[in-house]
C-alpha positions in Angstrom: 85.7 145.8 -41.4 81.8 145.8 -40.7 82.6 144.5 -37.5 84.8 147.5 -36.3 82.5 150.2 -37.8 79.4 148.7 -35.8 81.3 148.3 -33.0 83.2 151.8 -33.1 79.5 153.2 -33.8 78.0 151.6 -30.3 80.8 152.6 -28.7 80.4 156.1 -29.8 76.5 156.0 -28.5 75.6 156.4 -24.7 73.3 154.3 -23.1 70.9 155.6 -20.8 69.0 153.5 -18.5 66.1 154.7 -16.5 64.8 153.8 -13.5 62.0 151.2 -15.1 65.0 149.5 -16.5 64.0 151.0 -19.8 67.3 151.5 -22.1 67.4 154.2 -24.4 70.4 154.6 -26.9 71.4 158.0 -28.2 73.8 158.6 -30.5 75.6 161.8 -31.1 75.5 163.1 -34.8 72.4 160.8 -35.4 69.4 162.5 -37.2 66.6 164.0 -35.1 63.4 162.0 -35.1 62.1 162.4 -38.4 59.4 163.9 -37.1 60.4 166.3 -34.7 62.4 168.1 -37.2 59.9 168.5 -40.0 59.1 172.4 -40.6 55.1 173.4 -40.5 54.9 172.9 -43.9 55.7 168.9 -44.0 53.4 169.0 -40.8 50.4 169.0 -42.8 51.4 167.2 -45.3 50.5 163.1 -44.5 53.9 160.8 -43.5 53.1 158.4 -46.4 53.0 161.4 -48.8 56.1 162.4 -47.2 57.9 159.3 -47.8 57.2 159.4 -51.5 58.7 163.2 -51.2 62.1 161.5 -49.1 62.2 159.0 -51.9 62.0 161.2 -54.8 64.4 163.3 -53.4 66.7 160.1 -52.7 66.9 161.3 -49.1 65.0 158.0 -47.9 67.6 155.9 -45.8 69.2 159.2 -44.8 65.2 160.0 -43.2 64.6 156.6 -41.6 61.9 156.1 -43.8 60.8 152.5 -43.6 60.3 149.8 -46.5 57.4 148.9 -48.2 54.7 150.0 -50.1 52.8 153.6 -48.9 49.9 152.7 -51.3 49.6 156.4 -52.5 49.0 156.7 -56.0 51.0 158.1 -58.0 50.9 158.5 -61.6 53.8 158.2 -64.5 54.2 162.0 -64.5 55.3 161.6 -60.7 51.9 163.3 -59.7 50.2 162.0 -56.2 46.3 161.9 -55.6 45.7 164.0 -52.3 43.0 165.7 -50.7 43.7 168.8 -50.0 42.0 170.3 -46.8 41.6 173.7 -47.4 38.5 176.4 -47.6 38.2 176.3 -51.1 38.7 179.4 -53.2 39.3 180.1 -56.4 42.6 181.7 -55.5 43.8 178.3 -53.9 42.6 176.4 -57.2 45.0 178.5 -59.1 47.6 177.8 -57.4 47.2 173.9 -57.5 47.5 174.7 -60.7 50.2 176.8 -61.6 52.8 174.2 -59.2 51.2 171.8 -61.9 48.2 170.2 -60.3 45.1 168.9 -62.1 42.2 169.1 -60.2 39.5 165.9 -60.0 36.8 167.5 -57.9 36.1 170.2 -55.3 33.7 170.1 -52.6 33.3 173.2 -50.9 31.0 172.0 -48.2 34.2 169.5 -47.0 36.9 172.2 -47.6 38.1 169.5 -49.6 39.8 169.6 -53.5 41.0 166.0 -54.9 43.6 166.8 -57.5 46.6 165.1 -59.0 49.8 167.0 -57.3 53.4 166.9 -58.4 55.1 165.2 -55.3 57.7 167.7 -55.3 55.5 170.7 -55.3 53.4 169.8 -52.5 56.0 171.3 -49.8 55.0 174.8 -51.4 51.3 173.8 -51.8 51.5 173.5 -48.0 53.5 176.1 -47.1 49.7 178.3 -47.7 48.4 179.1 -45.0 45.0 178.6 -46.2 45.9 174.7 -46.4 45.2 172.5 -43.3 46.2 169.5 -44.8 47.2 167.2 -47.5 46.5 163.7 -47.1 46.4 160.8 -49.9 42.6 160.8 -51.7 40.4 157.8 -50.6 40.4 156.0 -53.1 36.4 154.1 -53.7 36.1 150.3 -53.4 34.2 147.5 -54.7 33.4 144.4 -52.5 32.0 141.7 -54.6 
């Protein structure tokens, strides 16, 4: 049974070949690249932050979002640490907050605020348009 839905799936996808000799397979139906169809939102927000979010959410295989471990941290109340690239305000703060945020640290001078986010409420967080970005927070380390 595998066999005949793999091979009725190739047979449904068209092979392209360019003039390198390059071969490109595109299916019809298949999801866009990942990528491509995230809105401006998700394109601030970090692709291994995002992969947590596809996880959560159980849309994972469904995204193409590959195995293994994204090494953001996350704690047991499914909040991430990110750096969030933004001038900081005291408005913005506020709103980190009320979506459930707990912030570490600010630095104004980096338009930077460190805080533990809810993964599921950093879509919103991003959708301000006084956030830049939100990447996972370095994290310090001791070489002995």
């Amino acid at each position: 049974m595998a066999i005949l839905v793999c091979t009725v799936v190739v047979s449904l996808c068209l092979a392209s070949v360019s003039g390198a000799g390059d071969r490109t397979v595109v299916c019809p139906g298949a999801p866009q690249d990942e990528k491509e169809a995230r809105t401006p939102a998700q394109r601030k927000i970090n692709s291994q932050l995002l992969y947590e979010i596809y996880r959560r959410r159980g849309e994972a295989q469904r995204k193409g979002v590959p195995p293994g471990d994204t090494l953001v941290r996350i704690d047991h109340a499914g909040r991430a640490l990110v750096d969030v690239r933004a001038h900081v305000t005291a408005a913005l703060e506020r709103q980190i907050r009320r979506l459930g945020g707990r912030i570490v640290t600010t630095t104004p001078s980096l338009d930077s605020i460190v805080a533990w986010m809810p993964l599921l409420k950093l879509e919103r967080l991003a959708e301000s348009p006084a956030v830049r970005a939100i990447e996972p927070a370095a994290t310090a380390m001791t070489v002995r």
